[in-house]
C-alpha positions, 0 to 999 in steps of 0.5 A, a space after each residue: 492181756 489173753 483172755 481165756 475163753 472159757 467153755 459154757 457148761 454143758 448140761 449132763 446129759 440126762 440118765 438113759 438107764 432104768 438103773 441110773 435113774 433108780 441110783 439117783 433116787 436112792 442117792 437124794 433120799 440118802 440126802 434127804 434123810 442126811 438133811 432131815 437128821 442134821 436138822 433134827 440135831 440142829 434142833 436138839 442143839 437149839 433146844 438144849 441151849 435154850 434149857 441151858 441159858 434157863 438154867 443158869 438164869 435160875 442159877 444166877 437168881 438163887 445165887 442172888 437171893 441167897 448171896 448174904 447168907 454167910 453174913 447174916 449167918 455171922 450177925 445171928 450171934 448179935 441178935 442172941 447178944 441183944 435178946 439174952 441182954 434185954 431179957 436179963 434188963 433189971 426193970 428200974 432200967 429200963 426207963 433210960 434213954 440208952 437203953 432205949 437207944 440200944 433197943 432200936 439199934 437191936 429193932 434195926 439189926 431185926 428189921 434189916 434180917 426180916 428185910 433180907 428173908 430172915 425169919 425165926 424158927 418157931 420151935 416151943 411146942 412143935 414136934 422135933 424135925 432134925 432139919 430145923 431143930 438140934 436136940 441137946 437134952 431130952 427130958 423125960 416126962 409125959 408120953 404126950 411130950 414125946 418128940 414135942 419141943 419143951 424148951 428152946 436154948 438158942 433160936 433157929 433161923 431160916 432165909 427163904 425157906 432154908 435154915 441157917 442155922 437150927 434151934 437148940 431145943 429141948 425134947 420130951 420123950 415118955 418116962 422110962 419104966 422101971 421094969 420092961 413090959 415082958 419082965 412084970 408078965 413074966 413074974 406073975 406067972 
């Protein structure tokens, strides 16, 4: 078997110039420049990584809480069912066993929506906010109605601060006159 021989390697000889000498310090603080620009890049890269994980972790959670909203947006109608039937109950049935039964079926169903975020929106008597209430009729009455709910049709409800479906209600507006302010100035003069 040849064996190479291989040459240590020679140190370079060092710069004998001025001007060499003055080449090779701009060229490192080129490099230290290109080095400390990399690492600042690195460190934005880091950063935005670390922002991204924690957005999608926040992401991730809401999607979490918020995962039974179409389904209990669907079991709103049951409640409705379960209130309109109780409020129309004539008394002398009340008392019987079933319709006990189908009162606890109904506390169920509202336990099981409060459990999961579910709350009513209170509506009767507060002022009309578009976010949360649906105006279906007005009604025209005292100017201290104005934009106050006076009636709920259809209860709203809101899961975790978010509505999921807005109550129907009724709102007052100030009665109408019969004759414009400037029509009544105009004719008594």
């Amino acid at each position: 078997m040849a064996t190479e021989e291989t040459s240590p390697i020679e140190p370079t000889s060092e710069p004998t110039s001025a001007d060499e000498i003055e080449q090779l310090r701009r060229d490192l603080e080129k490099e230290r420049a290109a080095a400390d620009d990399y690492l600042k890049k690195w460190q934005r890269a880091q950063a935005d990584l670390i922002n991204y994980r924690r957005r999608v972790e926040q992401e991730r959670a809401e999607q979490t809480k918020f995962a039974n909203q179409m389904l209990l947006a669907r079991l709103l109608p049951l409640a409705d069912d379960f209130e309109r039937a109780f409020q129309s109950l004539p008394p002398g049935l009340q008392t019987f066993t079933w319709i006990e039964g189908i009162a606890l079926i109904a506390h169920r169903l509202q336990f099981l929506m409060e459990q999961e975020g579910v709350e009513p929106i209170e509506a009767l008597g507060k002022p009309f906010n578009p976010a949360e209430h649906e105006a279906v009729m007005a009604e025209e009455g005292i100017a201290a109605n104005e934009g106050v709910v006076t009636e709920v049709f259809q209860t709203g409800y809101r899961q975790h601060g978010r509505v999921l479906r807005a109550a129907l209600v009724r709102v007052g507006r100030p009665p109408a006159n019969e004759e414009p302010a400037g029509t009544q100035n105009q004719a008594t003069d």
